[in-house]
C-alpha positions as CSV (number, residue, x, y, z in Angstrom):
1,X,81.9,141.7,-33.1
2,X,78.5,140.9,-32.0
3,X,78.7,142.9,-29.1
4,X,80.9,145.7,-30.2
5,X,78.0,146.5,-33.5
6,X,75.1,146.2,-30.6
7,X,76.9,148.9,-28.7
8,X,77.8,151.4,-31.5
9,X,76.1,150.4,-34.6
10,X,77.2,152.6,-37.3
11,X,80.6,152.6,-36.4
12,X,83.3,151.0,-38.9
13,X,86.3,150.5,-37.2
14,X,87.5,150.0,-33.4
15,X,90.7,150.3,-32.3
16,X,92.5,148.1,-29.6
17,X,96.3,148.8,-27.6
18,X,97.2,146.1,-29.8
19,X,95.2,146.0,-33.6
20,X,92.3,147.4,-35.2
21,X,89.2,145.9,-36.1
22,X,87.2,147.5,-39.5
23,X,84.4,146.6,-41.7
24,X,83.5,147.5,-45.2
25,X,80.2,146.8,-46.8
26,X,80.3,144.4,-50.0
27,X,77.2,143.1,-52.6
28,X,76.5,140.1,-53.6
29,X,74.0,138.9,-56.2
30,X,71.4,136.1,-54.4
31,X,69.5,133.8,-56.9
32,X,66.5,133.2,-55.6
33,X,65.2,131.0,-58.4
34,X,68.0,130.0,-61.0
35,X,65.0,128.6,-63.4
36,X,63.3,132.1,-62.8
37,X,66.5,134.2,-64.6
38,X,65.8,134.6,-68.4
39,X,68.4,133.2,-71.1
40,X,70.3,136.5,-71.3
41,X,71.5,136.3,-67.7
42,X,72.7,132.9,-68.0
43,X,76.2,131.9,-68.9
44,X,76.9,128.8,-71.0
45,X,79.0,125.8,-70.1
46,X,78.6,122.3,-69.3
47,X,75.9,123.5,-67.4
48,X,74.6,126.9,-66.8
49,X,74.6,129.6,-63.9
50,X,73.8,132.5,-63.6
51,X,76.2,135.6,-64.8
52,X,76.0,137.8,-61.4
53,X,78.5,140.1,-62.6
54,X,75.7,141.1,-65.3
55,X,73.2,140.5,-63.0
56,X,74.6,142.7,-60.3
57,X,75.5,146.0,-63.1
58,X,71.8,145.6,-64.4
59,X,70.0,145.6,-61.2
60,X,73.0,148.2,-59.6
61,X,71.7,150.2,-63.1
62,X,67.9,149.9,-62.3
63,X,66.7,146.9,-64.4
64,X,64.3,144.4,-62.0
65,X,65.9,140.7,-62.7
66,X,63.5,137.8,-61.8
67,X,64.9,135.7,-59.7
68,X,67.8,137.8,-58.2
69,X,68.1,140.9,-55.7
70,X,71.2,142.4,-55.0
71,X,72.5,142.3,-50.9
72,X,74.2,144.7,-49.2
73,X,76.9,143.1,-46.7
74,X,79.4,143.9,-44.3
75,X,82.7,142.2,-43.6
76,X,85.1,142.9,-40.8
77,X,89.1,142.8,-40.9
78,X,91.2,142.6,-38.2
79,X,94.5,144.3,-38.2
């Protein structure tokens, strides 16, 4: 994959005689600093973490979230 994303960068899918290679981007919510997040964007159990699903519609939505940034990535199927 490596190779093939050096060569043609933008593209999304290759195809092959015999299957098909494609990539879709997803996000994920990185916690920088768990201690950093306020209350609201913790969830309460035993212990606590952080509630990226609220995390990621609040910063997807504009709001700044100590702590946390929201990542773009890509992942790659073969078929």
């Amino acid at each position: 994959m490596l190779v093939l994303t050096r060569l043609q960068p933008n593209a999304t899918r290759f195809s092959f005689p015999n299957h098909e290679l494609s990539s879709r981007k997803t996000q994920a919510v990185e916690i920088a600093d768990e201690a950093a997040l306020p209350p609201e964007w913790l969830t309460v159990k035993t212990t606590t973490q952080p509630d990226k699903t609220a995390i990621k519609a609040a910063i997807k939505a504009g709001q700044q979230i100590p702590g946390a940034q929201l990542l773009t990535r890509r992942s790659w199927r073969i078929t």
